[in-house]
C-alpha positions as CSV (number, residue, x, y, z in Angstrom):
1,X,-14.8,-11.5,-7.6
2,X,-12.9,-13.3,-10.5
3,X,-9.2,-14.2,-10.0
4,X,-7.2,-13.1,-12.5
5,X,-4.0,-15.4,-13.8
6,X,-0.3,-14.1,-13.4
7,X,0.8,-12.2,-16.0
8,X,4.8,-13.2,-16.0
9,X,6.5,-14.5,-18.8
10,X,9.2,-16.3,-17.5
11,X,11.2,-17.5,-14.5
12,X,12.9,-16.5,-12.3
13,X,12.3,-12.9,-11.2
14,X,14.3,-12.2,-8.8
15,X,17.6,-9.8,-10.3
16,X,20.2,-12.0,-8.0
17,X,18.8,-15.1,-9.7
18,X,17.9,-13.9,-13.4
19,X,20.7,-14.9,-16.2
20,X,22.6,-12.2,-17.6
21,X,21.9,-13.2,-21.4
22,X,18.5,-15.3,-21.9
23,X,16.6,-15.5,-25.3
24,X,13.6,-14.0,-23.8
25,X,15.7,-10.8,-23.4
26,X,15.8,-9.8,-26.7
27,X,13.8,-7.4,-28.3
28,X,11.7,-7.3,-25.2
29,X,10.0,-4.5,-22.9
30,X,11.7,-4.9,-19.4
31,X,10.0,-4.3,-15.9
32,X,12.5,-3.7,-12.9
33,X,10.0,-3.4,-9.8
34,X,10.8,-3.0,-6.4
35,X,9.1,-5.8,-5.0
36,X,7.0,-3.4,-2.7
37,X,4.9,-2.3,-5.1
38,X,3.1,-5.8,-6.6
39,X,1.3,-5.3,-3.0
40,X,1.2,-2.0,-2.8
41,X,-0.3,-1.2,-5.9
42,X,-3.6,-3.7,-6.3
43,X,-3.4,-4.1,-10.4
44,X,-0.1,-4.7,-10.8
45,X,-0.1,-7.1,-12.8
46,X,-2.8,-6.0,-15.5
47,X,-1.0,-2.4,-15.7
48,X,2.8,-3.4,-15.3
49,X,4.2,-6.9,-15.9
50,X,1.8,-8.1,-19.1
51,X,3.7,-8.3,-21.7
52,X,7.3,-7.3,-20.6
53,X,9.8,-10.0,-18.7
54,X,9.6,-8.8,-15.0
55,X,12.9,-8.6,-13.0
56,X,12.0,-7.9,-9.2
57,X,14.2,-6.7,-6.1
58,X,14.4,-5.2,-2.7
59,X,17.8,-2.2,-2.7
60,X,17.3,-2.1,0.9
61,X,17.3,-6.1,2.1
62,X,19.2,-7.6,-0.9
63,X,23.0,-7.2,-0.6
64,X,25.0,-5.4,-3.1
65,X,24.2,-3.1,-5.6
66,X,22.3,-4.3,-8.2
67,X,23.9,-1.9,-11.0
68,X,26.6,-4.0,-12.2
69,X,24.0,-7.0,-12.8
70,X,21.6,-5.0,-14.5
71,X,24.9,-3.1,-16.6
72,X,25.4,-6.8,-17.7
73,X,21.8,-7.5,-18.8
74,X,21.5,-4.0,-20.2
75,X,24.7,-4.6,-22.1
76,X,24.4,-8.5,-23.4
77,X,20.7,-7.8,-24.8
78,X,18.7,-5.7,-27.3
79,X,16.1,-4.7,-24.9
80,X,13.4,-2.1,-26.1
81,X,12.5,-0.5,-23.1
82,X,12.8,-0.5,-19.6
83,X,10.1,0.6,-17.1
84,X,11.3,1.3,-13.2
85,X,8.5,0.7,-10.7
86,X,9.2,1.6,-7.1
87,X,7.5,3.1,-4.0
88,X,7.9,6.5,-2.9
89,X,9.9,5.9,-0.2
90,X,13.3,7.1,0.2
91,X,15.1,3.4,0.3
92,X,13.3,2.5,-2.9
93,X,15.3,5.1,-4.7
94,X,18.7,3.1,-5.1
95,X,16.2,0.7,-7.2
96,X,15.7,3.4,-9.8
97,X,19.5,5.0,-9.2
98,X,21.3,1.1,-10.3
99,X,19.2,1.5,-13.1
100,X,20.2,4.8,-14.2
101,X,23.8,3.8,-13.7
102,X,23.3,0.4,-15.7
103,X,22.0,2.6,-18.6
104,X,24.4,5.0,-18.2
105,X,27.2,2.4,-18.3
106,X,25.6,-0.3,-20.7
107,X,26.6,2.2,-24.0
108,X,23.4,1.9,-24.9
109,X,20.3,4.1,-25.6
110,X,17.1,2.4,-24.1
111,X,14.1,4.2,-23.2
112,X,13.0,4.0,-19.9
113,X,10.5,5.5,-17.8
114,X,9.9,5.8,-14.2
115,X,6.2,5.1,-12.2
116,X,6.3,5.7,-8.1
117,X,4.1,4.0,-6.3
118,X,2.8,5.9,-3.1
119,X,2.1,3.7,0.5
120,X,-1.5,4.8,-0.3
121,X,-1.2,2.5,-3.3
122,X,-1.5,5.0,-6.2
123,X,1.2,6.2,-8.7
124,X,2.9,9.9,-8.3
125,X,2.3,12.0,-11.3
126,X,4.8,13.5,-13.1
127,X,8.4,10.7,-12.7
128,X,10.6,9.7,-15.7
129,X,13.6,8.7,-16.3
């Protein structure tokens, strides 16, 4: 079976440790994942992070909130889109709530959609933002 490279576009990931205003930001398709689902979810690389900057997070082990961090980035940067990945479970849902918030307080209008990862490893029909 052939390996395929990593598909990120620029370091680091993680939404503690990413700046709040980069160069990479703008004009650019963000991914906010709960860092569940790169396992869960067996192609996630090929169907989510090519060719968007890839923020990554855990709402239920990280401390904090991560709305205000993301209201920053949201607010700083001319993003095109955002696109939420988390898993279906119920702790995963404060991942997609901080975002909502952020847009909500950003004073923006960005399009962003939701994808929910099952524990089976497939995503849920029928999510958006």
């Amino acid at each position: 079976m052939a390996v395929r490279g990593s598909e990120l576009s620029q370091w680091p990931v993680q939404i503690k440790l990413a700046p709040v205003d980069a160069p990479y930001f703008d004009g650019a398709d963000l991914l906010i994942a709960a860092d569940c689902t790169a396992y869960a979810y067996g192609d996630f690389h090929q169907r989510f992070i090519r060719g968007k900057l890839t923020l990554i997070g855990c709402p239920k082990l990280d401390e904090g909130d991560y709305a205000e961090k993301l209201t920053e980035i949201l607010a700083r940067n001319d993003l095109r889109s955002i696109q939420v990945v988390r898993m279906e479970v119920p702790c995963c849902g404060k991942m997609e709530q901080a975002v909502k918030c952020a847009l909500e307080r950003c004073g923006k209008e960005i399009p962003c959609r939701v994808a929910v990862i099952s524990t089976e490893g497939e995503v849920l029909p029928g999510y958006c933002c």
